[in-house]
Each structure stands twice: as structure tokens, then as C-alpha cells.
C-alpha positions as CSV (number, residue, x, y, z in Angstrom):
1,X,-5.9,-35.9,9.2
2,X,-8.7,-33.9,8.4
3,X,-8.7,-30.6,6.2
4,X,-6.7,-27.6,7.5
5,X,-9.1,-25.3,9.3
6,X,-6.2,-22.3,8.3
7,X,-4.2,-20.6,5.3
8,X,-1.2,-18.5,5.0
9,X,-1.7,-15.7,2.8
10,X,2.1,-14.0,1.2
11,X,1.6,-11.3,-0.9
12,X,4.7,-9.1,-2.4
13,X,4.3,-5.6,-1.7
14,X,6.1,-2.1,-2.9
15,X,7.5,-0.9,0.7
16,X,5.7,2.3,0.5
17,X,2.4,0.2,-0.3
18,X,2.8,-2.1,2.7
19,X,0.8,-0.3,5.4
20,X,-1.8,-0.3,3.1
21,X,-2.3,-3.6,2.6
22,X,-2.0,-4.6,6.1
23,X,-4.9,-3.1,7.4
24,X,-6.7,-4.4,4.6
25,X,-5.7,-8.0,5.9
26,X,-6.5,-7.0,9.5
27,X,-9.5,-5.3,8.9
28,X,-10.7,-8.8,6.7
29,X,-10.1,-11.0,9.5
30,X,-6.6,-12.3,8.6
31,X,-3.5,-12.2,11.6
32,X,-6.0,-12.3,14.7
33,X,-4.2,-15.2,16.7
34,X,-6.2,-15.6,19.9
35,X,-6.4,-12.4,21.8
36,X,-4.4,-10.6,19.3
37,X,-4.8,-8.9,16.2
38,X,-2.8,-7.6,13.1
39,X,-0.3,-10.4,13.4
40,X,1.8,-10.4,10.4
41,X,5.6,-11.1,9.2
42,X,7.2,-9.3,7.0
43,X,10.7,-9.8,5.0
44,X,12.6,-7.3,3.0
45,X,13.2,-8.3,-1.0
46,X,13.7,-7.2,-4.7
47,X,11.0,-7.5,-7.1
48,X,11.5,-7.8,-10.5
49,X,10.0,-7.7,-13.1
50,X,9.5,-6.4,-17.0
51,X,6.2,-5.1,-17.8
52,X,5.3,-6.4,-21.7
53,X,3.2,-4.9,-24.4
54,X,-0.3,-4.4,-23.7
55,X,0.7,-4.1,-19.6
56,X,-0.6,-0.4,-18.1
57,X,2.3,-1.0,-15.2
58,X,1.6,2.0,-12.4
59,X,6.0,1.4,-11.5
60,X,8.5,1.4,-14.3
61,X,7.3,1.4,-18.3
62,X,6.7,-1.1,-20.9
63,X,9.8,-2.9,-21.8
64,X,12.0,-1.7,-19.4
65,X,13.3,-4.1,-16.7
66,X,12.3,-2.7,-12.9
67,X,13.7,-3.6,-9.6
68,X,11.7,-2.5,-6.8
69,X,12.1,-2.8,-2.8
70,X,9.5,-5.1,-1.4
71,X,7.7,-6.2,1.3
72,X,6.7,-9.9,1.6
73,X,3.8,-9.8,4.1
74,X,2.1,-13.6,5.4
75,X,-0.4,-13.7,7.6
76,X,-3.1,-16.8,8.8
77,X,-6.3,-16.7,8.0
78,X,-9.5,-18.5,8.6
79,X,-9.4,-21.3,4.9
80,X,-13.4,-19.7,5.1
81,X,-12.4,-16.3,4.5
82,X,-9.2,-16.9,2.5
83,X,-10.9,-15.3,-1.0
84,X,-12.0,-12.1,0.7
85,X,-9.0,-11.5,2.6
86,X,-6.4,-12.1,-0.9
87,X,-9.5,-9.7,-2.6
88,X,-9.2,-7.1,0.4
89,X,-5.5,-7.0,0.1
90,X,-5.5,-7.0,-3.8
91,X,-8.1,-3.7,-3.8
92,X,-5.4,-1.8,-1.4
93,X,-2.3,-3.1,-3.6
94,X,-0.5,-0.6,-5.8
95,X,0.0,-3.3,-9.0
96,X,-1.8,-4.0,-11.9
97,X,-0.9,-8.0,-11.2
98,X,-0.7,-8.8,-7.8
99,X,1.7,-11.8,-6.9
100,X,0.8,-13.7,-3.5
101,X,0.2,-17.1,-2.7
102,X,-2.1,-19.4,-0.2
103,X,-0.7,-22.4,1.4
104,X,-2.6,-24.6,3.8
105,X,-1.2,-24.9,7.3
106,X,-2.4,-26.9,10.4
107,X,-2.3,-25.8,13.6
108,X,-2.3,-27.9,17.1
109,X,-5.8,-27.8,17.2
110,X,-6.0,-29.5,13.6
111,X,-3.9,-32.3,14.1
């Protein structure tokens, strides 16, 4: 089989934050699925997390355990553009850290 042509891109998001960083995917070229544009999924969660000494965290404060509603956003991308869609959507995310992940996927046409 040869080398996936696509990626998913997931990224965690603050709820109020999630608009945001959909358009940045969009307008970096990830979630355009033949004549459509802006694809996207999107589940409802609970981040957590503790920000630790040394951490300037923009939601809760140093030492302090946070829970916040999230967004998890995935989209597809072109595997080509993968790096400047995750930076396009990091540069529109509220966080100091930003948690997402890319996962290779095939689609009919790679198989």
C-alpha cells in the first residue's frame, strides 16, 4: 500500500475558542472534501488539567486543578499541508500548550 496521501488533525479546544480555530483550519486548507468546504467533527468533553510551576496558564492558576468544557475538533487534511494547518490552528488557540494529534488515514483513492 503506498503512503497515505491524507491526515486527521484532533485538536482540544475551550468551547468558547472553537470557532476560532475552525476557520483557521478551513482557511489552511484542512475539511475541503470534494466540492465542500469547512468539514469538521466535533465532540463535547472535559479537559483537565493542572498548570505547574513555571506554566503562565491563560484558564485556571498554577497549582490549582481545572476542568474546562471542550471541543474536540478533527478534520482531513492534505499529509503536504499537515504542519501549516496544526500551526494555523495553534496561532488561533487560546492555550499556552496546545494538545492535538495527527493520524494518517487512507482514503478509496489510496488503497
Amino acid at each position: 500500500m503506498a503512503d497515505s496521501k491524507w491526515v486527521q488533525i484532533s485538536i482540544y479546544v475551550p468551547m468558547g475558542n472553537a470557532e476560532d480555530v475552525r476557520n483557521a483550519l478551513e482557511t489552511a486548507g484542512a475539511g475541503q472534501l470534494g466540492n465542500y468546504r469547512g468539514a469538521s467533527w466535533s465532540t463535547t468533553g472535559v479537559g483537565r488539567f493542572t498548570p505547574m510551576q513555571g506554566s503562565q496558564p491563560r484558564m485556571g492558576a498554577v497549582g490549582v486543578p481545572s476542568d474546562v468544557p471542550e471541543h474536540k475538533i478533527e478534520v482531513l487534511a492534505p499529509r503536504e499541508i499537515a504542519r501549516s494547518v496544526v500551526e494555523a490552528a495553534i496561532a488561533a488557540h487560546p492555550y499556552e500548550e496546545t494538545a492535538y494529534f495527527v493520524t494518517e488515514v487512507w482514503m478509496v483513492e489510496d488503497l
